[in-house]
PQR file of N, CA, C, O and H, with PARSE charges and radii, in Angstrom:
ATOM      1  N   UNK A   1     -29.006   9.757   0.292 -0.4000 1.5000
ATOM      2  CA  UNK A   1     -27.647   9.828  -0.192 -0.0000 2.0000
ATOM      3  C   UNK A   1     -26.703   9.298   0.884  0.5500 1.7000
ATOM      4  O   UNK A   1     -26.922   9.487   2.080 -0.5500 1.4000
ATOM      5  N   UNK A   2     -25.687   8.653   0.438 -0.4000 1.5000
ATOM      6  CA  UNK A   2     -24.847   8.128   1.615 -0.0000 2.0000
ATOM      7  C   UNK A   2     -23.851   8.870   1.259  0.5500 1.7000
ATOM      8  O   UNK A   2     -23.650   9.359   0.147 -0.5500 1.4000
ATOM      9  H   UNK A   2     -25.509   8.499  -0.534  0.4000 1.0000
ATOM     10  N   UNK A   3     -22.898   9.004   2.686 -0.4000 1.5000
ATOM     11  CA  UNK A   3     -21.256   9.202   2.582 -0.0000 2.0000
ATOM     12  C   UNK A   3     -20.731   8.340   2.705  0.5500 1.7000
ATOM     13  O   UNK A   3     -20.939   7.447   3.527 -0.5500 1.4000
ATOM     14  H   UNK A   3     -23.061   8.608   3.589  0.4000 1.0000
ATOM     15  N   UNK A   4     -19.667   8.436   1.653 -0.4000 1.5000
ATOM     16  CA  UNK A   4     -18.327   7.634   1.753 -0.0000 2.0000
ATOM     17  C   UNK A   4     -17.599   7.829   2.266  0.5500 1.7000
ATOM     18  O   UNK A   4     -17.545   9.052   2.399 -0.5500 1.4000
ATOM     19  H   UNK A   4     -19.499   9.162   0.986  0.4000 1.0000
ATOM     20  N   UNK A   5     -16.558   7.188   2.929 -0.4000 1.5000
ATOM     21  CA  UNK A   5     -14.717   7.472   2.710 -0.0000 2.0000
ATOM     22  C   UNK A   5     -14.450   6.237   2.618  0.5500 1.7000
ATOM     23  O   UNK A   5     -15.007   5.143   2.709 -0.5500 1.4000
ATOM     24  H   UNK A   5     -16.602   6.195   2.821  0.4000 1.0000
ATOM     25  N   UNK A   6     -12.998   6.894   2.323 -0.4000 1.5000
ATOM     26  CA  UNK A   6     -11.928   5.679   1.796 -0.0000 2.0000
ATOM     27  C   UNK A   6     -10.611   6.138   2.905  0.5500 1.7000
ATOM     28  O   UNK A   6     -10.093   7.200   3.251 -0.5500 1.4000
ATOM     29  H   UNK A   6     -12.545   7.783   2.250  0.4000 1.0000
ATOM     30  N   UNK A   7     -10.421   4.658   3.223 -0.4000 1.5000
ATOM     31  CA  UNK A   7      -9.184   4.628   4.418 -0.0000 2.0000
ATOM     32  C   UNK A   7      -7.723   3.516   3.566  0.5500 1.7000
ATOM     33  O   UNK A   7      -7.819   2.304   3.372 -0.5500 1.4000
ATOM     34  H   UNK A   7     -10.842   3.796   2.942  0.4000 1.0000
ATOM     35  N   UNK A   8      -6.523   4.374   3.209 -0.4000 1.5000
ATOM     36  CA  UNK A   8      -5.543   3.400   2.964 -0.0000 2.0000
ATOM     37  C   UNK A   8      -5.060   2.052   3.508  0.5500 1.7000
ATOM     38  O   UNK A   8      -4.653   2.205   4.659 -0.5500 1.4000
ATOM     39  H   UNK A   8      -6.446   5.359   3.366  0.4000 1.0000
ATOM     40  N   UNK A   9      -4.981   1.026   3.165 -0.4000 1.5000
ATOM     41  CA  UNK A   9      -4.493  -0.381   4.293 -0.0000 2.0000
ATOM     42  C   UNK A   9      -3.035  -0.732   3.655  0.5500 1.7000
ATOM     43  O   UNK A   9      -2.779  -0.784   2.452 -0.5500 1.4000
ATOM     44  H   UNK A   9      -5.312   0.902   2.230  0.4000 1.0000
ATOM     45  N   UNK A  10      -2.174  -0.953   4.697 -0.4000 1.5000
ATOM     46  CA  UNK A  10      -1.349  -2.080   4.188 -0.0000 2.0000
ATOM     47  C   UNK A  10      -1.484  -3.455   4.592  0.5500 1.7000
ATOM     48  O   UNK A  10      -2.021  -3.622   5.687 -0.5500 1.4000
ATOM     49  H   UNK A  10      -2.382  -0.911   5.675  0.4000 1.0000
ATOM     50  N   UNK A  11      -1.096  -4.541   3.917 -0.4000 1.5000
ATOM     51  CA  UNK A  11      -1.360  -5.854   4.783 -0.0000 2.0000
ATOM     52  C   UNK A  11      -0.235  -6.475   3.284  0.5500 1.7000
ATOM     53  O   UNK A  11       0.161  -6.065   2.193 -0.5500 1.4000
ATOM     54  H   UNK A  11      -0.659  -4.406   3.028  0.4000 1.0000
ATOM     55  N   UNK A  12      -0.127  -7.661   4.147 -0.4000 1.5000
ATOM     56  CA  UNK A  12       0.801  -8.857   3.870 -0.0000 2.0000
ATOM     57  C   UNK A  12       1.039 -10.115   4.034  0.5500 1.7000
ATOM     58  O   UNK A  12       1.051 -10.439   5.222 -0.5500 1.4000
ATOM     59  H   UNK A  12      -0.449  -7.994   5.033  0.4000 1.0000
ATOM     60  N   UNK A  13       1.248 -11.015   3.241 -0.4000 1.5000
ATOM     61  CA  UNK A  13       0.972 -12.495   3.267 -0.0000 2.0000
ATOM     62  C   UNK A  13       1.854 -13.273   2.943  0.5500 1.7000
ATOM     63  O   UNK A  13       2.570 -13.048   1.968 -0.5500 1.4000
ATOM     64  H   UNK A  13       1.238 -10.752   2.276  0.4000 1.0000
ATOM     65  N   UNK A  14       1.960 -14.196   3.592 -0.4000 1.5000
ATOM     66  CA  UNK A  14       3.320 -15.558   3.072 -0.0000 2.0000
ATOM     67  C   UNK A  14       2.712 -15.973   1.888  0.5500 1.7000
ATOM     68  O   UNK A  14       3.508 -16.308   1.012 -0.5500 1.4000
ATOM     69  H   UNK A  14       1.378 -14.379   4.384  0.4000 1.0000
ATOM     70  N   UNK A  15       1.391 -16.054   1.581 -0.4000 1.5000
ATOM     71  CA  UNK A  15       0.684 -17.050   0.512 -0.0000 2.0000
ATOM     72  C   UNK A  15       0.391 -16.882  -0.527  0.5500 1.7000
ATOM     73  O   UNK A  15       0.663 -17.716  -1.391 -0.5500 1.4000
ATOM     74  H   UNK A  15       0.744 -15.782   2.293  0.4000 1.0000
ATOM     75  N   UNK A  16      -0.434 -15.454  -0.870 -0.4000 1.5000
ATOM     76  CA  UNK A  16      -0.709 -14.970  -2.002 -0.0000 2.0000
ATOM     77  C   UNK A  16      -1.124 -13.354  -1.619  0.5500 1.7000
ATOM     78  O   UNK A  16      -1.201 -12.879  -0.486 -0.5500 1.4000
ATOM     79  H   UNK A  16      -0.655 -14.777  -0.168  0.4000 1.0000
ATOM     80  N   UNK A  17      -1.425 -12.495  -3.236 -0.4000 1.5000
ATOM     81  CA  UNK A  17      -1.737 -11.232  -2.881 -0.0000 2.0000
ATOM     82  C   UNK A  17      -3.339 -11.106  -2.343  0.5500 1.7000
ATOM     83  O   UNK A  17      -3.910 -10.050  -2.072 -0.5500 1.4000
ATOM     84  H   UNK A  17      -1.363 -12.882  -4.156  0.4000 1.0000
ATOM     85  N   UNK A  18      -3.771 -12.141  -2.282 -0.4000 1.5000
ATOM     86  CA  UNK A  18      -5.436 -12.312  -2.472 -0.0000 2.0000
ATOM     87  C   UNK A  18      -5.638 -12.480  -0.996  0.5500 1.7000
ATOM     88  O   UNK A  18      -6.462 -11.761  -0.430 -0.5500 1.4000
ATOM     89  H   UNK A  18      -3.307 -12.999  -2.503  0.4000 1.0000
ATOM     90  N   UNK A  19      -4.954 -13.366  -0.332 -0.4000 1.5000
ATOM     91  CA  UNK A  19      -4.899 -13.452   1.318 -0.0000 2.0000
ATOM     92  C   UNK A  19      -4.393 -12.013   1.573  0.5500 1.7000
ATOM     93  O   UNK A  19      -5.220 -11.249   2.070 -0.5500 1.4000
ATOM     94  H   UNK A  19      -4.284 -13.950  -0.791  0.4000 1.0000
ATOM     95  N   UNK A  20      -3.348 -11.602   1.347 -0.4000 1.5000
ATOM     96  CA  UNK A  20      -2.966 -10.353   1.903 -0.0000 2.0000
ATOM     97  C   UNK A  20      -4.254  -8.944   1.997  0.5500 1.7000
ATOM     98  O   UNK A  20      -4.581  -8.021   2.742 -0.5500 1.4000
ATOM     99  H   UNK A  20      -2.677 -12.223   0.943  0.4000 1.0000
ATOM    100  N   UNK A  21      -4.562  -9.454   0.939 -0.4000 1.5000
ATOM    101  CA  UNK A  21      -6.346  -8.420   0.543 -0.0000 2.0000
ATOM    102  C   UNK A  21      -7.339  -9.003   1.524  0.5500 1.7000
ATOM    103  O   UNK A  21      -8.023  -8.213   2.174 -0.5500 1.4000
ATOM    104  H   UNK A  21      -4.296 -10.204   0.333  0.4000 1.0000
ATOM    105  N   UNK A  22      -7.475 -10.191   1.683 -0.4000 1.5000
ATOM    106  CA  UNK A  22      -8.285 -10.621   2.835 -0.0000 2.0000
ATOM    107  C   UNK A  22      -7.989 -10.314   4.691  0.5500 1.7000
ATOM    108  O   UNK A  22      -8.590 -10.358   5.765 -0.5500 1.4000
ATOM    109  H   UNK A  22      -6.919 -10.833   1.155  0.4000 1.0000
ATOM    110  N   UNK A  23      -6.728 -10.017   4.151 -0.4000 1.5000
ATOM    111  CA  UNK A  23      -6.419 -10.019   5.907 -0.0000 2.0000
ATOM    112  C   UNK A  23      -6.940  -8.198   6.132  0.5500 1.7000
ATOM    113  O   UNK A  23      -7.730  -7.637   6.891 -0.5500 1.4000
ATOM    114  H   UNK A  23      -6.240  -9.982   3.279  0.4000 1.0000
ATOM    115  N   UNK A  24      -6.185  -7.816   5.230 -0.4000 1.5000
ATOM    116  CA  UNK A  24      -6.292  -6.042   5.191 -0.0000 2.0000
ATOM    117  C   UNK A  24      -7.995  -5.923   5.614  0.5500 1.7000
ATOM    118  O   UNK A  24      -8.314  -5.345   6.653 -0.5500 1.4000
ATOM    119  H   UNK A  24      -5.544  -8.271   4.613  0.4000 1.0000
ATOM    120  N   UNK A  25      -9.203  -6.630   4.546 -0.4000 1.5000
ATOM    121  CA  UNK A  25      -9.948  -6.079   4.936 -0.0000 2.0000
ATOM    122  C   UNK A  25     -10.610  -6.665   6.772  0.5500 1.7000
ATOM    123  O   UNK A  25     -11.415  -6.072   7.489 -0.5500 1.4000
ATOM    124  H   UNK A  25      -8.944  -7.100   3.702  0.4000 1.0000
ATOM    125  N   UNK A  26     -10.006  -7.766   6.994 -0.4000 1.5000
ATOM    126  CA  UNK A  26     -10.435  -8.443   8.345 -0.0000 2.0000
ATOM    127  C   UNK A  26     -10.021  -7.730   8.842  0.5500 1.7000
ATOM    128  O   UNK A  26     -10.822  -7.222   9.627 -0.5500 1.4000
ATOM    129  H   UNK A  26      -9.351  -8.248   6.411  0.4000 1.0000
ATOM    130  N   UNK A  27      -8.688  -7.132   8.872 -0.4000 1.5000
ATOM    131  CA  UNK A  27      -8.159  -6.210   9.894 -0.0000 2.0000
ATOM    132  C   UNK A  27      -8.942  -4.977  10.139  0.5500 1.7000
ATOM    133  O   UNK A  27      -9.167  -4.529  11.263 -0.5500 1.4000
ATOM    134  H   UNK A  27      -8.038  -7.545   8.234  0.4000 1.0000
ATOM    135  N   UNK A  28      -9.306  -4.503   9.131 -0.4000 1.5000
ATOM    136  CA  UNK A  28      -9.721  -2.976   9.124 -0.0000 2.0000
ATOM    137  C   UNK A  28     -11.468  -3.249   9.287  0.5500 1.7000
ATOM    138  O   UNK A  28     -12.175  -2.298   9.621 -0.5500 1.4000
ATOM    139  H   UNK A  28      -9.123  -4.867   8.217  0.4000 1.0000
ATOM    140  N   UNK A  29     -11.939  -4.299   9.086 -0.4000 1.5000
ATOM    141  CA  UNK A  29     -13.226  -4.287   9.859 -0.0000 2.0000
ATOM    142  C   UNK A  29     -13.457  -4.779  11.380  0.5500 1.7000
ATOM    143  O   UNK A  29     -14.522  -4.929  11.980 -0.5500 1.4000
ATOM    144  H   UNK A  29     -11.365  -5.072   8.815  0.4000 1.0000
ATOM    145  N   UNK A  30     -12.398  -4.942  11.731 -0.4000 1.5000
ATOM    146  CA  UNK A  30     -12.551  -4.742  13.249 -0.0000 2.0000
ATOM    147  C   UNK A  30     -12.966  -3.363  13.626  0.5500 1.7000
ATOM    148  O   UNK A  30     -14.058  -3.359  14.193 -0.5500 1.4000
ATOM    149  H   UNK A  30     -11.533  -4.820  11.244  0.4000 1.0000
ATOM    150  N   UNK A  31     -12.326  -1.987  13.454 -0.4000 1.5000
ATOM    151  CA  UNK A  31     -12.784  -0.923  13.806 -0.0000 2.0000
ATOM    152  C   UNK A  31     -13.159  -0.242  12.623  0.5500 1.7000
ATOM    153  O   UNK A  31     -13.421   0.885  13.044 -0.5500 1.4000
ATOM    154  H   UNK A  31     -11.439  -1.990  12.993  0.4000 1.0000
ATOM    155  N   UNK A  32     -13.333  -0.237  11.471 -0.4000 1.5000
ATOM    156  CA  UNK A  32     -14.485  -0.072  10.726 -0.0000 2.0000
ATOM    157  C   UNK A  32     -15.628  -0.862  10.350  0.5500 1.7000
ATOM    158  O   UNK A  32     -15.566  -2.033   9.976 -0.5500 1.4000
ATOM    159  H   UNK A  32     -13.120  -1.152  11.129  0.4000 1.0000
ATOM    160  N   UNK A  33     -16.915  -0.014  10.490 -0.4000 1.5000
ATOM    161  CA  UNK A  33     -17.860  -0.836  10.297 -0.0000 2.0000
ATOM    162  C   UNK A  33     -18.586  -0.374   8.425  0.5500 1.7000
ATOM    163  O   UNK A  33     -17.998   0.300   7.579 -0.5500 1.4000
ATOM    164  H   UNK A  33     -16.965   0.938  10.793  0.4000 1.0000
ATOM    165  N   UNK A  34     -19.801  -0.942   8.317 -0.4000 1.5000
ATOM    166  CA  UNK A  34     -20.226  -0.408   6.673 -0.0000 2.0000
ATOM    167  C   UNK A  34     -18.803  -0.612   5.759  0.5500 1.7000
ATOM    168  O   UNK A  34     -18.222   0.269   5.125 -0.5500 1.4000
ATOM    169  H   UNK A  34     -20.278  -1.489   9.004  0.4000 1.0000
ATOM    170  N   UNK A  35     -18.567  -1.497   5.839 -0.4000 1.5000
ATOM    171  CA  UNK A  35     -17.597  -1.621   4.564 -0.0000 2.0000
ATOM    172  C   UNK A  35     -18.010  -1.947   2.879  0.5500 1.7000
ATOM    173  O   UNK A  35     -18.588  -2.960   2.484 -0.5500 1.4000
ATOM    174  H   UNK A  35     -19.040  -2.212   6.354  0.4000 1.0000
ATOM    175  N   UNK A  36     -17.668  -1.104   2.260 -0.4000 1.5000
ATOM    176  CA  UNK A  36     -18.834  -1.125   0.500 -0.0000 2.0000
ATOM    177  C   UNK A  36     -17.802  -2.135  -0.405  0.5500 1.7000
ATOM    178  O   UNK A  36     -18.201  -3.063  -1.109 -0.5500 1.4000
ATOM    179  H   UNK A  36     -17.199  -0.281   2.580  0.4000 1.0000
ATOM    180  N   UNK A  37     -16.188  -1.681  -0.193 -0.4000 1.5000
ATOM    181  CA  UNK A  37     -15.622  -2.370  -1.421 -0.0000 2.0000
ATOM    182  C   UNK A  37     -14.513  -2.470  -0.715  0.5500 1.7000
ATOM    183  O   UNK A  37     -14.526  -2.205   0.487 -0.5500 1.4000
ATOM    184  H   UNK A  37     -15.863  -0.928   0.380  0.4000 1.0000
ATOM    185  N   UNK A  38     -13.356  -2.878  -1.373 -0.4000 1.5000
ATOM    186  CA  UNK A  38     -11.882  -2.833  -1.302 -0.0000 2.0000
ATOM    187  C   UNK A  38     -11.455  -2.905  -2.930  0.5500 1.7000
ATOM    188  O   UNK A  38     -11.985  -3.610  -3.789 -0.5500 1.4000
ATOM    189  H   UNK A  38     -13.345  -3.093  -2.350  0.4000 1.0000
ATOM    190  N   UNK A  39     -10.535  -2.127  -3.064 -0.4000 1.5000
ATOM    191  CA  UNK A  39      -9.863  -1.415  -4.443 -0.0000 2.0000
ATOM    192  C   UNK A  39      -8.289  -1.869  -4.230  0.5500 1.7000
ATOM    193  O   UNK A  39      -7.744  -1.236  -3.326 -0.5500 1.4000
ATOM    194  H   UNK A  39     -10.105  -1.554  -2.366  0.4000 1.0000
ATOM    195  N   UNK A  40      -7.313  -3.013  -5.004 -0.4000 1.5000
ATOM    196  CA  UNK A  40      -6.288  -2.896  -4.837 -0.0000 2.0000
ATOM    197  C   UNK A  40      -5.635  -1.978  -5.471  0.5500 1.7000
ATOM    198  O   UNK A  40      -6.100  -1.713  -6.580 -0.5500 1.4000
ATOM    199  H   UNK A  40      -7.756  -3.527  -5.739  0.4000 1.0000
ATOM    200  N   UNK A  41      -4.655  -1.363  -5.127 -0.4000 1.5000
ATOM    201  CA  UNK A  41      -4.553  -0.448  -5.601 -0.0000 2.0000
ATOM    202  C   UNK A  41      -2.938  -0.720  -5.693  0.5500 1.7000
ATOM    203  O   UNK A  41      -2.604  -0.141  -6.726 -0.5500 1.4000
ATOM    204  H   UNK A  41      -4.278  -1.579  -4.226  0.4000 1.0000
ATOM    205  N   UNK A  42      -1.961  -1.228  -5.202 -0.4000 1.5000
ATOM    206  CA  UNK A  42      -0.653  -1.448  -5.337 -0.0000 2.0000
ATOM    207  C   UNK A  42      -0.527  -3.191  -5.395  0.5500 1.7000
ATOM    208  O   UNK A  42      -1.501  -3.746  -4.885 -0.5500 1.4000
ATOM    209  H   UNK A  42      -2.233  -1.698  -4.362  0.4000 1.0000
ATOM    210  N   UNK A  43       0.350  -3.956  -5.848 -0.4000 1.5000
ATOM    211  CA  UNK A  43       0.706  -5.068  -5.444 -0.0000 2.0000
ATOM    212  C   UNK A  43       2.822  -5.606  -5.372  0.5500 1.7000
ATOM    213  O   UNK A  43       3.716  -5.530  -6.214 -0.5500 1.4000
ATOM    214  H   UNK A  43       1.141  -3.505  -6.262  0.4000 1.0000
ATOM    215  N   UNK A  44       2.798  -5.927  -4.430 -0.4000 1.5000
ATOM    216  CA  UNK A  44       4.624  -5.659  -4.271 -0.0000 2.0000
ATOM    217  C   UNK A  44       4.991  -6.727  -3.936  0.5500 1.7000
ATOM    218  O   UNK A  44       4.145  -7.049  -3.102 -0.5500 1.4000
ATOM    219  H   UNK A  44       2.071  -5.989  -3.745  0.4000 1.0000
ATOM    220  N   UNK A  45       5.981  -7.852  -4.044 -0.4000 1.5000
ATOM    221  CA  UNK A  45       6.323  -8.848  -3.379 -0.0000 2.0000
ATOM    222  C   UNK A  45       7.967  -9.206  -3.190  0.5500 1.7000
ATOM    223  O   UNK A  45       8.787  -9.255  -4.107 -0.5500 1.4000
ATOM    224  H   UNK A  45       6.668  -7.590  -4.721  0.4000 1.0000
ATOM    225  N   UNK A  46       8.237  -9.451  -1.705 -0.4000 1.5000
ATOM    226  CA  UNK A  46       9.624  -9.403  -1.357 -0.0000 2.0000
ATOM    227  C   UNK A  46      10.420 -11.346  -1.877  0.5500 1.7000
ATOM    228  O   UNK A  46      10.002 -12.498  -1.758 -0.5500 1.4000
ATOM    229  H   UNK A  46       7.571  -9.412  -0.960  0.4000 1.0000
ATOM    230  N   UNK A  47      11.474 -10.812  -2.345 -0.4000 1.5000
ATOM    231  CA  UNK A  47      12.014 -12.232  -2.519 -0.0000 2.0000
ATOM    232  C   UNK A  47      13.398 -12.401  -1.695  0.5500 1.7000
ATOM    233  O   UNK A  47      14.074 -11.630  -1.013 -0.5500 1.4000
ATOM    234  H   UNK A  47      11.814  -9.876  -2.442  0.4000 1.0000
ATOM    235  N   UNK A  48      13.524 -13.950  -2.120 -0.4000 1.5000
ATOM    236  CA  UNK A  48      14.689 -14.191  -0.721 -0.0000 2.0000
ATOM    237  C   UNK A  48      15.161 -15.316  -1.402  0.5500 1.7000
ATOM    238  O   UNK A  48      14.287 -16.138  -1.678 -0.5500 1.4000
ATOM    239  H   UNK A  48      12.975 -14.576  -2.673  0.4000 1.0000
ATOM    240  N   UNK A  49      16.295 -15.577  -1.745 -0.4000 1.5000
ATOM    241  CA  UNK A  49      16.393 -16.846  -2.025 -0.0000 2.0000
ATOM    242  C   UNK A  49      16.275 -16.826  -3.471  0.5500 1.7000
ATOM    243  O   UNK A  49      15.840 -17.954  -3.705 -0.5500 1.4000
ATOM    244  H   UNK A  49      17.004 -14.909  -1.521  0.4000 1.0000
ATOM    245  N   UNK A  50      16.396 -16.243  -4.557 -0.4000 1.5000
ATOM    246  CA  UNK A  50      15.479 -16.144  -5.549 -0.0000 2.0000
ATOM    247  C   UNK A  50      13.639 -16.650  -5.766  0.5500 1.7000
ATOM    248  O   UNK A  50      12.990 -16.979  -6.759 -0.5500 1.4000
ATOM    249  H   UNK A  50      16.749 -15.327  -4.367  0.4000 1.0000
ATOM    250  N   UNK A  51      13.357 -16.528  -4.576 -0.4000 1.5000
ATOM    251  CA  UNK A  51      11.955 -17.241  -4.655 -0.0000 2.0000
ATOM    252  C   UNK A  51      10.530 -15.871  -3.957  0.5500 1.7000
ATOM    253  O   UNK A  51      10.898 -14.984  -3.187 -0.5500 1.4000
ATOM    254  H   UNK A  51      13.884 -16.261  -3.770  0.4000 1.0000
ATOM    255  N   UNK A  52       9.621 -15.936  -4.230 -0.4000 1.5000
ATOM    256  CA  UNK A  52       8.912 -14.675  -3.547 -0.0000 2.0000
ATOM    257  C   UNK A  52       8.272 -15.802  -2.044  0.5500 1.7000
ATOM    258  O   UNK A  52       7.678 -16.850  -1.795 -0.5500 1.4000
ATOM    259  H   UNK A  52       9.321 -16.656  -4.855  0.4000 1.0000
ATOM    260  N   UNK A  53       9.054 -14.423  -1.309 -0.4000 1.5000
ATOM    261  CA  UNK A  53       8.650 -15.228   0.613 -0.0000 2.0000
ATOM    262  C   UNK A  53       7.405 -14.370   0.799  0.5500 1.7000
ATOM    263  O   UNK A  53       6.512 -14.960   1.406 -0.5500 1.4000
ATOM    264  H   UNK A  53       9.538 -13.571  -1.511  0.4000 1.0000
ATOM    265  N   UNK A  54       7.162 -13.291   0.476 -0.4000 1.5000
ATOM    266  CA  UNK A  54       6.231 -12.487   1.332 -0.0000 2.0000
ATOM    267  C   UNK A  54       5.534 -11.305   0.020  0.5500 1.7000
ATOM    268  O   UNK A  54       6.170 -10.458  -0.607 -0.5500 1.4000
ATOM    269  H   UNK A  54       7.888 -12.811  -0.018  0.4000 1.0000
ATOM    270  N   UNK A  55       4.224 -11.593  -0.068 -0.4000 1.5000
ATOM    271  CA  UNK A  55       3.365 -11.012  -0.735 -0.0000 2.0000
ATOM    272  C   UNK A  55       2.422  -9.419  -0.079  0.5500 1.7000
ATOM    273  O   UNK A  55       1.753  -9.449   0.954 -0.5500 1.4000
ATOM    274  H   UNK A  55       3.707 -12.281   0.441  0.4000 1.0000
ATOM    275  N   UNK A  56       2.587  -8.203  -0.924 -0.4000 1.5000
ATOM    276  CA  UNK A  56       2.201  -7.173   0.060 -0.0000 2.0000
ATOM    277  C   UNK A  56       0.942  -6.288  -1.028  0.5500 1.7000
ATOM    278  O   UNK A  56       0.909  -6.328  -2.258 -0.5500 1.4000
ATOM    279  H   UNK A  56       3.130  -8.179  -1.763  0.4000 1.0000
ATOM    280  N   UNK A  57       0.295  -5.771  -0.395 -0.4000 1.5000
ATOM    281  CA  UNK A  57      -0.896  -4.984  -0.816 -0.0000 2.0000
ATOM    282  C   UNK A  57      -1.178  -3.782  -0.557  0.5500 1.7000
ATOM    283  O   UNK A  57      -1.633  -3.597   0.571 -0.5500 1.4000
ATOM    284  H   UNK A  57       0.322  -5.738   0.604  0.4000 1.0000
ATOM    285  N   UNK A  58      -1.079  -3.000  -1.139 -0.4000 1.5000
ATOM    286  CA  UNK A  58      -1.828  -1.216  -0.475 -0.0000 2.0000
ATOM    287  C   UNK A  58      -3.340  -1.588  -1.362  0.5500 1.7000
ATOM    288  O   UNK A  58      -3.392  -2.026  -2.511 -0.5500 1.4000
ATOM    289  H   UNK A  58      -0.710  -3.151  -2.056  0.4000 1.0000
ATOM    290  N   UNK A  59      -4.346  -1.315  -0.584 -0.4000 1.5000
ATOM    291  CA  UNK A  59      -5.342  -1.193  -0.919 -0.0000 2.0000
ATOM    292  C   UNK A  59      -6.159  -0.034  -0.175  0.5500 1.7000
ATOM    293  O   UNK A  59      -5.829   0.517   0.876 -0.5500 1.4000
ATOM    294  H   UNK A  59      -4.304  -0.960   0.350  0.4000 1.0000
ATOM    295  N   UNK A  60      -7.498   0.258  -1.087 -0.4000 1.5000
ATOM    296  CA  UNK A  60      -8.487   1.323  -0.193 -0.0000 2.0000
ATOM    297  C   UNK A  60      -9.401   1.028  -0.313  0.5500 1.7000
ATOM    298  O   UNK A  60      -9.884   0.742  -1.409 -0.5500 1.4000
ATOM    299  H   UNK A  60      -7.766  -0.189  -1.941  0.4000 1.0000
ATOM    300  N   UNK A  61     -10.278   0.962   1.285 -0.4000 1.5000
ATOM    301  CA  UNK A  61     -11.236   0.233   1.283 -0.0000 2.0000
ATOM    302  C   UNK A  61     -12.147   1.537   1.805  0.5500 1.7000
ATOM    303  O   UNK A  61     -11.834   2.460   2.558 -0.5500 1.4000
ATOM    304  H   UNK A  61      -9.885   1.194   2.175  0.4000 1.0000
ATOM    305  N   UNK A  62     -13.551   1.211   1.024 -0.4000 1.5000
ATOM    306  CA  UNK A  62     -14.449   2.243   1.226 -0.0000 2.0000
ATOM    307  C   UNK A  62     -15.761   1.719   2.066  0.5500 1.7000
ATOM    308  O   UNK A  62     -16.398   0.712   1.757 -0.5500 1.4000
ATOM    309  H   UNK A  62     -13.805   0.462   0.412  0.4000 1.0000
ATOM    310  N   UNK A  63     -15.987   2.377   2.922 -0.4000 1.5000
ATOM    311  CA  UNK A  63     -17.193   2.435   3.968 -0.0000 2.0000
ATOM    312  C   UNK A  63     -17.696   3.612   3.834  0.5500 1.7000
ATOM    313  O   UNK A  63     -17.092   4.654   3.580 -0.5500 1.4000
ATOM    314  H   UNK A  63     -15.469   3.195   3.172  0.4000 1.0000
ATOM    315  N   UNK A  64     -19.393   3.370   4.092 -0.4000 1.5000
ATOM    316  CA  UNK A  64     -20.090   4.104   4.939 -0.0000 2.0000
ATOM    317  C   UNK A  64     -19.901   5.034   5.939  0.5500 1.7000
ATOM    318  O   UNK A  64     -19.411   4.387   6.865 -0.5500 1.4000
ATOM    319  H   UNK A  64     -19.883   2.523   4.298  0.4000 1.0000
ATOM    320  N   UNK A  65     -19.984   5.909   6.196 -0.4000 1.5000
ATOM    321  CA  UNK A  65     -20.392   6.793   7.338 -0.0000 2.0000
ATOM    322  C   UNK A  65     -21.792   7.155   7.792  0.5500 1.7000
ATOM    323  O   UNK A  65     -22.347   8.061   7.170 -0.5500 1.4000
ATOM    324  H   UNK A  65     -20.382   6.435   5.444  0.4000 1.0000
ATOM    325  N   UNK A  66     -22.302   6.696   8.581 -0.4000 1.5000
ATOM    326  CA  UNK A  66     -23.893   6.877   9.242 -0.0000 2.0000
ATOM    327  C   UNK A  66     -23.740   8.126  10.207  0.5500 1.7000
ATOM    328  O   UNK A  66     -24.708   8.532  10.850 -0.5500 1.4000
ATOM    329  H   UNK A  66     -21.851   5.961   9.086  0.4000 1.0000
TER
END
């Protein structure tokens, strides 16, 4: 049987919500290791200009515990 947890991320992107999901999990596998999934779980994007500048993500990403 394995354990799980799940750790909240924020992350954010000039480009899309999909990079912003990619960075979150690069980020958070630096000091987590066993990573199983990532779950978006929010998606938010700031505008400026009438145009969207900056794309944002809450996601939870679930690892392993050994």
């Amino acid at each position: 049987m394995a354990i799980l947890k799940v750790i909240e991320v924020l992350a954010n992107s000039d480009s899309s919500w999909e990079d912003a999901t990619n960075k979150a999990v690069e980020q958070a596998s630096k000091s987590v290791k066993n990573i199983r999934s990532v779950y978006v779980n929010e998606q938010s994007a700031q505008v400026k200009d009438g145009k969207v500048s900056e794309y944002r993500v809450n996601v939870k990403i679930t690892f392993e515990v050994k």
